[in-house]
Structures are given as structure tokens and as C-alpha cells.
DOGUBA-454167 format. One line per field, with one value per residue (C-alpha): residue number from 1; residue in one letter; chain; x, y, z. Coordinates in steps of 0.02 Angstrom, whole numbers. Example, Ala and Ser with C-alpha at 12.3 -4.5 7.8 and 13.67 -1.06 7.14 Angstrom:
BEGIN
k [1,2]
r [A,S]
c [A,A]
c1 [615,684]
c2 [-225,-53]
c3 [390,357]
END
This chain:
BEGIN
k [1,2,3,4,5,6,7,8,9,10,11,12,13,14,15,16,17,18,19,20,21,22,23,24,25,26,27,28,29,30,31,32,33,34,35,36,37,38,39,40,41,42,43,44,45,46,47,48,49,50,51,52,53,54,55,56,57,58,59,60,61,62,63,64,65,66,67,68,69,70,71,72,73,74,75,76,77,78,79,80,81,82,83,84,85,86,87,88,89,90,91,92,93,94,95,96,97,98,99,100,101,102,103,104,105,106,107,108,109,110,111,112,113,114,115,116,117,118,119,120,121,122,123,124,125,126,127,128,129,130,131,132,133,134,135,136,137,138,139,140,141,142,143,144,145,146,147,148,149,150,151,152,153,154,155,156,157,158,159,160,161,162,163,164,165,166,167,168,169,170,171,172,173,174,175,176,177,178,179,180,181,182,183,184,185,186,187,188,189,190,191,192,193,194,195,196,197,198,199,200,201,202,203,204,205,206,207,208,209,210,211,212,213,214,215,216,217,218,219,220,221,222,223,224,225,226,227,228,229,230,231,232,233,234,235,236,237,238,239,240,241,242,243,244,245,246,247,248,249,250,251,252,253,254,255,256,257,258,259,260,261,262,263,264,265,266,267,268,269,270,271,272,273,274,275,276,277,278,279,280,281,282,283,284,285,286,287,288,289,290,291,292,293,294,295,296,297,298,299,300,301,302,303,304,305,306,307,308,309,310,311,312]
r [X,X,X,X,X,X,X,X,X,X,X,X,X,X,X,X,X,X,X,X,X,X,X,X,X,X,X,X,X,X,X,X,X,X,X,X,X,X,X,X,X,X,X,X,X,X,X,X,X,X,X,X,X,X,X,X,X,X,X,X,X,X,X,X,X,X,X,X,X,X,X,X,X,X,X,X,X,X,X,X,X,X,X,X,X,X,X,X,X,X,X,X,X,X,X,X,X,X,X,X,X,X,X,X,X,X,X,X,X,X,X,X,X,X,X,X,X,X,X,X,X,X,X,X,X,X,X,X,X,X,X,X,X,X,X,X,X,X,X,X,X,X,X,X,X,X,X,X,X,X,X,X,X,X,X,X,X,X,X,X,X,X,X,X,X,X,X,X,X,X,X,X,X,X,X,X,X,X,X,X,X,X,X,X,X,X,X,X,X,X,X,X,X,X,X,X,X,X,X,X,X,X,X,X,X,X,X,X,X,X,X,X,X,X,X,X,X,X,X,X,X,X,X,X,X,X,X,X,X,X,X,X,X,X,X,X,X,X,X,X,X,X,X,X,X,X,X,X,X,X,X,X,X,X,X,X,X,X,X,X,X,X,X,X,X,X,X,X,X,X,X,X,X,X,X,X,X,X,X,X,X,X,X,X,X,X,X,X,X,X,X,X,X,X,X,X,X,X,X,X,X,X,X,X,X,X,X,X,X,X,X,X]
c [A,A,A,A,A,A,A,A,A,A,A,A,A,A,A,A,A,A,A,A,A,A,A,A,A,A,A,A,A,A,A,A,A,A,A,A,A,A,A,A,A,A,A,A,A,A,A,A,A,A,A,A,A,A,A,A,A,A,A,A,A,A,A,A,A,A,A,A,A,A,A,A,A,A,A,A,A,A,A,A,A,A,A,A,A,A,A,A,A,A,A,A,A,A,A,A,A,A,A,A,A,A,A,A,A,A,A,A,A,A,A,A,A,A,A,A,A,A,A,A,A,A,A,A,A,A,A,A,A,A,A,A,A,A,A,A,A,A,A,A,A,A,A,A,A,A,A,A,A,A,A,A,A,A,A,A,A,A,A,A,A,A,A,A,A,A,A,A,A,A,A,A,A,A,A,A,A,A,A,A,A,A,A,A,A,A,A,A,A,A,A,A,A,A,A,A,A,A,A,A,A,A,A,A,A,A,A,A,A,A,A,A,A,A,A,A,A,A,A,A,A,A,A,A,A,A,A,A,A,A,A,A,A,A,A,A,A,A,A,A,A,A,A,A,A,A,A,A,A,A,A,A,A,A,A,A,A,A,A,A,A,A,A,A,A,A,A,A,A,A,A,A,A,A,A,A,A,A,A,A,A,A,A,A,A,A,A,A,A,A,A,A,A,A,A,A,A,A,A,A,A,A,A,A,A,A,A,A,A,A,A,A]
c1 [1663,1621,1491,1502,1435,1321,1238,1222,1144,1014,927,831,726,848,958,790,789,952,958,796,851,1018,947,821,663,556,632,537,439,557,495,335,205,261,235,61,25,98,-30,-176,-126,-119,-296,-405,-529,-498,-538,-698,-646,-518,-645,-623,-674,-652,-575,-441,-401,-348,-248,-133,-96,-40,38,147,168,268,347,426,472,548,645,730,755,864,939,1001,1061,1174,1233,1289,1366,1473,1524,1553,1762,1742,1594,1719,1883,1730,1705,1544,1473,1581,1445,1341,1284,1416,1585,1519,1485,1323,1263,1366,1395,1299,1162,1144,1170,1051,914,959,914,763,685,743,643,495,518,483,357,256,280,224,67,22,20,-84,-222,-230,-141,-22,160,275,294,373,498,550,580,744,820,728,807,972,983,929,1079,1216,1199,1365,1442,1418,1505,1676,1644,1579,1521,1345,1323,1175,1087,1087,1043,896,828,820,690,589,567,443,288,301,339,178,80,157,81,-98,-100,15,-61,-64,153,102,-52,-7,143,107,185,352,336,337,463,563,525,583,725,796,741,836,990,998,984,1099,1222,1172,1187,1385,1441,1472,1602,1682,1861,1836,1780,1936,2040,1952,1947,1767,1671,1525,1524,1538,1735,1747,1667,1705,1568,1517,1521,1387,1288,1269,1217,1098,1011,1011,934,799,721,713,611,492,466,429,321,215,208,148,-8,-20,-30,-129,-320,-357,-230,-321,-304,-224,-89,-58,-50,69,195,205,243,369,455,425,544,670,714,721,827,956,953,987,1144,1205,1179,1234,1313,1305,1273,1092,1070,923,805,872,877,760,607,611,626,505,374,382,365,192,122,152,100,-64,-120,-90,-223,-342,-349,-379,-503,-608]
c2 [-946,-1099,-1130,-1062,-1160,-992,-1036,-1217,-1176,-1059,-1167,-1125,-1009,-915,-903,-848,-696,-653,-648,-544,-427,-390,-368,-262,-333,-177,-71,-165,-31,80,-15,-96,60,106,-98,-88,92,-3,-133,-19,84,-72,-131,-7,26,-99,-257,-251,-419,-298,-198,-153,-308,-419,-593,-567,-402,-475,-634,-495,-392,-531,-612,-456,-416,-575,-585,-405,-468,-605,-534,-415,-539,-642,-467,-425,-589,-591,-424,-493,-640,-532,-399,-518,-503,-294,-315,-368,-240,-94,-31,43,-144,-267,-286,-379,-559,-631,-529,-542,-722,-737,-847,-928,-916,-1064,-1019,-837,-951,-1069,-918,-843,-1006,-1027,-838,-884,-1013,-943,-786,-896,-1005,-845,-800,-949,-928,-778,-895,-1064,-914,-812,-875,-722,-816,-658,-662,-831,-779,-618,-669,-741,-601,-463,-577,-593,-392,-369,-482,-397,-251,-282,-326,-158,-86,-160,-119,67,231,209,52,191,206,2,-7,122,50,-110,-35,55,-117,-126,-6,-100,-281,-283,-200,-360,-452,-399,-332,-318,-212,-86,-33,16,116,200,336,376,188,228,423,324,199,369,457,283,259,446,451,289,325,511,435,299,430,498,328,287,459,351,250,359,308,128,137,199,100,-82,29,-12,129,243,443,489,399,462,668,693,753,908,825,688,807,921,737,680,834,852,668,708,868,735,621,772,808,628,629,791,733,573,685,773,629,522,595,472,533,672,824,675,634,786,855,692,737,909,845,724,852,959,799,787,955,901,757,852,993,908,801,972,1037,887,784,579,593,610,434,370,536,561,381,270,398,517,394,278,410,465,293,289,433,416,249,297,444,365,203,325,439,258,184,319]
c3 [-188,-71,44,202,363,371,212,250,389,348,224,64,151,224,74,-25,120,111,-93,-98,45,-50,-203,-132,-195,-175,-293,-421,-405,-505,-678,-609,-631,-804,-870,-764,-856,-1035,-1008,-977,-1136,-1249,-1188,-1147,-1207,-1356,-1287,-1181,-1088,-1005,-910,-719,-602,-745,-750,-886,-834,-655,-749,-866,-722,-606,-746,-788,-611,-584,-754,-708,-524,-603,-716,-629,-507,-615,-685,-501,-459,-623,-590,-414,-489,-619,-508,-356,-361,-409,-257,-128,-172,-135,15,-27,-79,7,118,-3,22,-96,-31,141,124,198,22,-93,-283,-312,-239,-308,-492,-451,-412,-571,-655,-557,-585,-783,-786,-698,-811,-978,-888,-870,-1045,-1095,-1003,-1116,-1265,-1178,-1091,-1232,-1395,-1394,-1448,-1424,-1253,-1276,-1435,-1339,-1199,-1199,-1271,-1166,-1008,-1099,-1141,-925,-867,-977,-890,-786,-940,-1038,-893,-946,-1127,-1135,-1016,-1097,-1001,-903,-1086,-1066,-905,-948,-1096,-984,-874,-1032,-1097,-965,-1031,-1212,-1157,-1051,-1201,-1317,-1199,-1194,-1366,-1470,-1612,-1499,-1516,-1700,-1653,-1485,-1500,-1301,-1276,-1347,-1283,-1101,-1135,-1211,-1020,-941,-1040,-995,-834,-774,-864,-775,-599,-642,-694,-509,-406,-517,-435,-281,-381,-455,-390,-408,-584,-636,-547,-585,-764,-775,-874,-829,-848,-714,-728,-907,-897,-699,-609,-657,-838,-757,-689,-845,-930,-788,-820,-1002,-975,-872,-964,-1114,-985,-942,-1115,-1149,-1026,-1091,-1261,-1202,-1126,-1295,-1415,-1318,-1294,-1164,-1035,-943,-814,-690,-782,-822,-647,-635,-751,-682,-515,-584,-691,-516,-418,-549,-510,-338,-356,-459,-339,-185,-279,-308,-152,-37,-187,-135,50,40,-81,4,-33,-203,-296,-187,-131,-245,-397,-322,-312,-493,-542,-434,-455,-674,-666,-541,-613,-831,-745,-670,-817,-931,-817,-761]
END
């Protein structure tokens, strides 16, 4: 795809506006809590320089803050790359900056390259602050396993699996990062990533209902295409009672969560039921409530209430 005059003339400002508004920036906060939460579980209370107010506390939090932004930055924009010509013949995303042609390919590559970049910059940061070096090895292939994502979905219907193991990389990356010791000693860090991992995958399964028809006919591969619907929905559910038992036995193992994230869980286990009941009541027409603001609040309130229980 060529430049347009449009993208010419908006600048590299503009082009960094349109790229973040289409690949909707915000819902970083899907993954964001649960990394935030990993990072608290890894340090606290092990390392007393990671105390509340204090200096290195503040660095690891804005340092995993933008490695995560980053990432799935450069995740998004190589999912919009991929799927551009599959973007344009669907009426549901030919809207999109690339099919619309309000930005250009190049551009959306050369923020992918950028993000990359910043991504491993960041990691490398972990090892000149703080001497950690596994940041820096893992972090090409954590980046390389986020941008596949649109390439599983040509190859297999558990391209959702993918896609959710992708975001439960989060709670355990950000523990590698502050201490990694702390993925052999804590079971409640893979219990979360376990919750994340399920959780994604079964509104994933929810948000590919939309597509249904154009999976099969650009014969790309989700369940939703390969069980029907009611197959999906028996999955998406099956999915999520695995997330709220993760969740639970997260609580169980772990003697530092407490009565809030307890009350947490419950109320997330409480808006999964939600979500799947309103998909079966008004199926795809209400996609808004049931992947954006539902989702986003179980990601806040888990990630919330795990910190408070840590800190206080």
C-alpha cells in the first residue's frame, strides 16, 4: 500500500494518533494489572529496597509499564500489517487505518520497528540498573511469540490459546524482571498467568464470534469457524471456570493474598458469568459491555485488590 496525500500530510504526529487510536492503546489495560500484580508477587516482601515510596520500586514499575505498552504496541501493529488484505475484504474492519487508508504500510512497519526497539531498549535497562540479564535474552522471543499471533490464525483454531498465553506472559515476565527466583518459589505466579491465560482465550473465543463468516471463507481458523457457535460458547465457558479456579487457588496457595483479593476473585468469577450471559442473551450486538468493560474491570479490580492485599 502507498502513501496517500492524507498520510503525507498529517505528519509523524498525526500518523502516531492515528496508529494508537486504531490500535486502541487503552486496552493495555487488559494485560497491564496482572504484569503490575506479577511484579508485586516476585518482590514483596523479599527485597526491602522494594518498599512503598521507594526509589526502585517506582523505576520497576515504570519500567514494566512501558515495556508492556510497548510490546503490545508492536504486537498490534504486526497484527495490522498481516491481516491488512483479510482487513479490507471485512466489513466489520475495513474501517481500519490501513484498508481505509488513513496511514500507510510503511508507516504502521516502521512503528513496529520503532516500539521493537524501544521494547529491548527497556529490557536492557533491567540489566545496566540492576544486573538482571533475562530481560534482555527473553525478550526477543517473548516479542516474536506476541507478533505471530495473526499467523497462528492461518495455521490452527487454537490460535485463542496463542493469543492467550500472549497476555499471561505478562504476570511472569514482570516477575523475571524484578526477581527472578521468585517463578520457582511462587506457585500463585503461574496460578495467575493459568487465570490470564484462560480468561483471554474465552473472550477471544467471544470477540471471533463476530467473524464467523469471514473466517471460513478467507479459510482462516478460530472455533468459533471450526465448532459453530454453540460449540464456542460451551468452550468460552469451560475456559473461564478454569480462570476462576485459577484465580481461587491462587488465593489458597499464596498466604499473602488476603480477604481483598479474595472478595476480587469472587466478583470476577461474579462478571464472567455476566459476560457469558449477556453473549447468550444478546449474542455479538452488545460487544462493547461484554469484551471492553467487563474485561477491563476484571483486569483492575484482580490486579488492585492482589497489590493492596501485598502492600498493606
Amino acid at each position: 500500500m502507498t502513501t496517500t496525500p492524507a498520510t503525507a500530510q498529517r505528519g509523524l504526529l498525526g500518523t502516531t494518533a492515528v496508529l494508537a487510536r486504531d490500535i486502541k492503546l487503552a486496552h493495555s489495560v487488559f494485560a497491564l494489572p496482572f504484569a503490575l500484580l506479577g511484579l508485586f508477587l516476585a518482590a514483596w516482601p523479599a527485597d526491602p529496597t522494594l518498599r512503598i515510596g521507594g526509589q526502585q520500586l517506582f523505576i520497576n514499575i515504570l519500567l514494566v509499564i512501558a515495556a508492556m505498552v510497548t510490546a503490545r504496541t508492536a504486537a498490534m501493529l504486526a497484527n495490522r500489517w498481516l491481516d491488512r488484505d483479510i482487513d479490507a475484504r471485512n466489513p466489520r474492519t475495513a474501517g481500519r487505518a490501513l484498508p481505509a487508508g488513513a496511514t500507510s504500510s510503511q508507516a504502521v512497519l516502521l512503528g513496529l520497528v520503532f516500539s521493537s526497539m524501544i521494547f529491548m531498549l527497556i529490557c536492557l535497562l533491567f540489566l545496566l540498573l540492576d544486573g538482571n540479564w533475562w530481560p534482555l535474552v527473553l525478550g526477543l522471543p517473548v516479542l516474536a511469540w506476541l507478533c505471530l499471533y495473526p499467523v497462528m490464525k492461518r495455521v490452527t483454531w487454537g490460535c485463542h490459546l496463542w493469543l492467550g498465553a500472549s497476555l499471561a506472559w505478562s504476570p511472569l515476565a514482570a516477575a523475571i524482571a524484578v526477581r527472578p527466583d521468585a517463578l520457582v518459589e511462587q506457585g500463585a505466579l503461574w496460578l495467575l498467568a493459568a487465570m490470564v491465560l484462560f480468561w483471554v482465550s474465552g473472550f477471544d473465543i467471544i470477540y471471533a464470534l463476530q467473524d464467523i463468516d469471514v473466517d471460513r471463507r478467507e479459510r482462516l481458523h478460530s472455533i468459533p469457524a471450526r465448532f459453530g457457535i454453540n460449540g464456542a460458547l460451551w468452550i468460552s465457558r469451560l475456559l473461564h471456570m478454569l480462570a476462576g479456579s485459577a484465580l481461587i487457588l491462587a488465593w489458597v496457595v499464596d498466604q499473602r493474598l488476603g480477604a481483598v483479593f479474595l472478595g476480587a476473585s469472587i466478583a470476577a468469577c461474579l462478571l464472567l458469568l455476566i459476560e457469558q450471559a449477556t453473549v447468550r442473551r444478546w449474542g455479538t450486538t452488545r460487544m462493547a459491555l461484554t469484551f471492553f468493560t467487563l474485561n477491563g474491570i476484571v483486569s483492575c479490580v484482580i490486579g488492585l485488590a492482589g497489590i493492596l492485599d501485598l502492600a498493606y
